[in-house]
N, C-alpha and C positions, 0 to 999 in steps of 0.2 A: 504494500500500500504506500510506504515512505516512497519506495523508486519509482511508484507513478506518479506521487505525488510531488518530485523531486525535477522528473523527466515532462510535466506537464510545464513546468516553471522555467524553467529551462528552456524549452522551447517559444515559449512565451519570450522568453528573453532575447531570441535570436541565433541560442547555438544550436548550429546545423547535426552536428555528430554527435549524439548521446549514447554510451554504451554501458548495459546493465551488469554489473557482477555479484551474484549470490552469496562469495565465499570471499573471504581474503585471499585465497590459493588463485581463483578465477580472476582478483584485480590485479595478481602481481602478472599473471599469466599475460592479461589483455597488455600491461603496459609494456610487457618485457616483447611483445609485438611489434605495440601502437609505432605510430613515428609523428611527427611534427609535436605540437605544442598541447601539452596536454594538461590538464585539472581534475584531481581526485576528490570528490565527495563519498562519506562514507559515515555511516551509523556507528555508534559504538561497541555497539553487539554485537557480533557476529557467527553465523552456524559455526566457523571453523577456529574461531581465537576471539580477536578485537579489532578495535580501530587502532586501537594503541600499539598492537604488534604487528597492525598490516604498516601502520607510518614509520615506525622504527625499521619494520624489513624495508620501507623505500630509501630514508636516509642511511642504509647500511650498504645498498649499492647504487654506486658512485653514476650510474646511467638516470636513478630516480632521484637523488639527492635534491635538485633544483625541483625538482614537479610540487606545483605547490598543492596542500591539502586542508579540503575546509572538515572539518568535524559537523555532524548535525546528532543532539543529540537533548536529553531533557534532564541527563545529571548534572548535578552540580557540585557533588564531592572534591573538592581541592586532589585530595590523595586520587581521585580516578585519571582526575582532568588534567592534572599537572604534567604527569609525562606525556600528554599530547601536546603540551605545550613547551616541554623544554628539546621535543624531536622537531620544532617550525613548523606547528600549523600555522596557516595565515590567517584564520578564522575560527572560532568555535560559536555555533548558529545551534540556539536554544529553541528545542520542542517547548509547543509549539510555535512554528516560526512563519513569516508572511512571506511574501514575495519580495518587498523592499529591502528582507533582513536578506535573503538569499542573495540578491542581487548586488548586494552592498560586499559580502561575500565574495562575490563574483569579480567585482570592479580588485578589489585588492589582491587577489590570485594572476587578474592580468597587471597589477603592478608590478606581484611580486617578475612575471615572467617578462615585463617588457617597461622597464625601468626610465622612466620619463627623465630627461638631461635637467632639473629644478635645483640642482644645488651647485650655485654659483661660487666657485671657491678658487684660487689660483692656486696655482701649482700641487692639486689636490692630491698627485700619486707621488708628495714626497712627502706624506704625513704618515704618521708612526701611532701605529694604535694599538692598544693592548685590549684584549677581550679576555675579560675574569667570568668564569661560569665552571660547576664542578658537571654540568652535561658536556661531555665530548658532543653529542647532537644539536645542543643548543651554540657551539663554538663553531660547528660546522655551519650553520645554518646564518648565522651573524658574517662571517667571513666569507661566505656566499655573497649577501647583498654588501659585503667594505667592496670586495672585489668588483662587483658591478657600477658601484662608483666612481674608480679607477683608484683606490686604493690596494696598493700591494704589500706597504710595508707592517704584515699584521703579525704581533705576537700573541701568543696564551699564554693563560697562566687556569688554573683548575682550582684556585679557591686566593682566601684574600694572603695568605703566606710566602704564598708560590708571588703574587701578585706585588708582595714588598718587597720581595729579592728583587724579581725585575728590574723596580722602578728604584734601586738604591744604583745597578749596575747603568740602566740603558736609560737615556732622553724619551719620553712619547709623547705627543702633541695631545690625545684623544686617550681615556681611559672607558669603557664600557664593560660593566659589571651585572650582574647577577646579586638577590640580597641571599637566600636562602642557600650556603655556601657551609662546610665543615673548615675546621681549623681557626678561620676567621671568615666572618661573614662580610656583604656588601658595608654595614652599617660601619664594622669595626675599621674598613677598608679605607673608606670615605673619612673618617674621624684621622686616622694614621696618614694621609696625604694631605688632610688641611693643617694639621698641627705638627709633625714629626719628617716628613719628606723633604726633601730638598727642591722638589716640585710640586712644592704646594701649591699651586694655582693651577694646574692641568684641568681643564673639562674634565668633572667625571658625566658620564652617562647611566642611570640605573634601567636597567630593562629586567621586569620580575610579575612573578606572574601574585607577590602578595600584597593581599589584599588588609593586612589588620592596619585601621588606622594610624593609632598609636606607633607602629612600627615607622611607617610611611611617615610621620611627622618627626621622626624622631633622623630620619635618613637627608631630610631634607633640613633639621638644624645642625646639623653633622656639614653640610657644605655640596648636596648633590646640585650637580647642574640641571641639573633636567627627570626625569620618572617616566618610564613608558612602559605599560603592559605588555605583558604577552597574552595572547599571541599578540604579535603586534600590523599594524601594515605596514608595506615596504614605503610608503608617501611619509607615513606620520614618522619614521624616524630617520627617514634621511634631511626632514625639516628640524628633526629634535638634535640632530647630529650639525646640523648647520647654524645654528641659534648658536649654539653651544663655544663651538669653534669660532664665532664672529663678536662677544661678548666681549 
């Protein structure tokens, strides 16, 4: 009923090629096919596993990595929803959902795939950014869209510890973090570069999928530049990454 419902809207929207899959095994099947430009929608449930384990099997091979994927679904559990969102969905569309939510959906999947030239920065691929997140998927996914930018010079770090070694050896113009982190988190991160670095003034960037207020007011007296959700769209942070850098 969701894939007619899904495939009626769709069509309504204008996209010519809609192709149905029953199973995770059936979606990995059709894209490991398909060819040109492609968008995955998909339930959380599934006969054969999840959404969660069919997006992690695309971000695991490097041919699906870029395919952007929206979630539609009517949980709301942090713990279910989260690792949809630290593997880059570009969407999660809550049952039940309208047409404008889908669509809206739709608009930032083709952002993610065909990245509008909006940020106006000179000499934008000699800038040095470091990406802190302890998801390997969610650093994959981030360095995707630096690179689409024309950013190349990208490092990692896998929590905020790894992230102060870093910034004690190397210069970065752009710091982009993660709050929900072992070792040291985003907040502690953020607190240790405005008061203790040597590059205490760097843009940090937070991208995080938490939602407790008090955390979030706490991250932003700490000295964050900016807070963007995940999932997030490819428009909203390349505008949050240019604010940032222009300040």
């Amino acid at each position: 009923m969701q894939a007619n419902l899904v495939s009626r809207m769709l069509r309504h929207q204008g996209v010519g090629t809609i192709q149905v899959a029953e199973t995770a095994r059936e979606a990995l099947a059709a894209l490991a096919d398909g060819r040109g430009e492609r968008v995955v929608i998909s339930s959380l449930y599934l006969p054969d596993g999840s959404g969660t384990e069919l997006v992690a099997a695309m971000r695991e091979d490097p041919a699906l990595q870029a395919v952007p994927f929206i979630l539609v679904s009517s949980e709301v559990r942090p713990q279910l929803l989260d690792p949809v969102r630290q593997c880059g969905a570009c969407s999660i569309v809550p049952k039940p959902f309208t047409e404008q939510q889908l669509s809206r959906a739709l608009y930032a999947a083709a952002d993610h795939l065909n990245p509008p030239a909006d940020l106006d920065l000179a000499e934008l691929e000699d800038l040095a950014v470091l990406v802190v997140d302890d998801s390997a998927a969610s650093r994959r996914h981030l360095r995707r869209l630096l690179e689409q930018l024309g950013i190349s010079r990208i490092s990692e770090a896998e929590d905020g510890r790894h992230a102060v070694a870093h910034l004690n050896d190397s210069l970065v113009d752009l710091v982009i973090t993660d709050y929900n982190m072992p070792e040291m988190d985003g907040r502690e991160l953020i607190e240790y570069i405005r008061t203790q670095s040597w590059q205490s003034t760097v843009p940090v960037l937070m991208v995080t999928s938490e939602q407790n207020v008090g955390r979030l007011a706490a991250v932003e007296r700490a000295g964050v530049s900016a807070i963007c959700d995940k999932p997030f769209e490819a428009g909203s942070i390349r505008q949050l990454i240019s604010d940032a850098l222009l300040r």
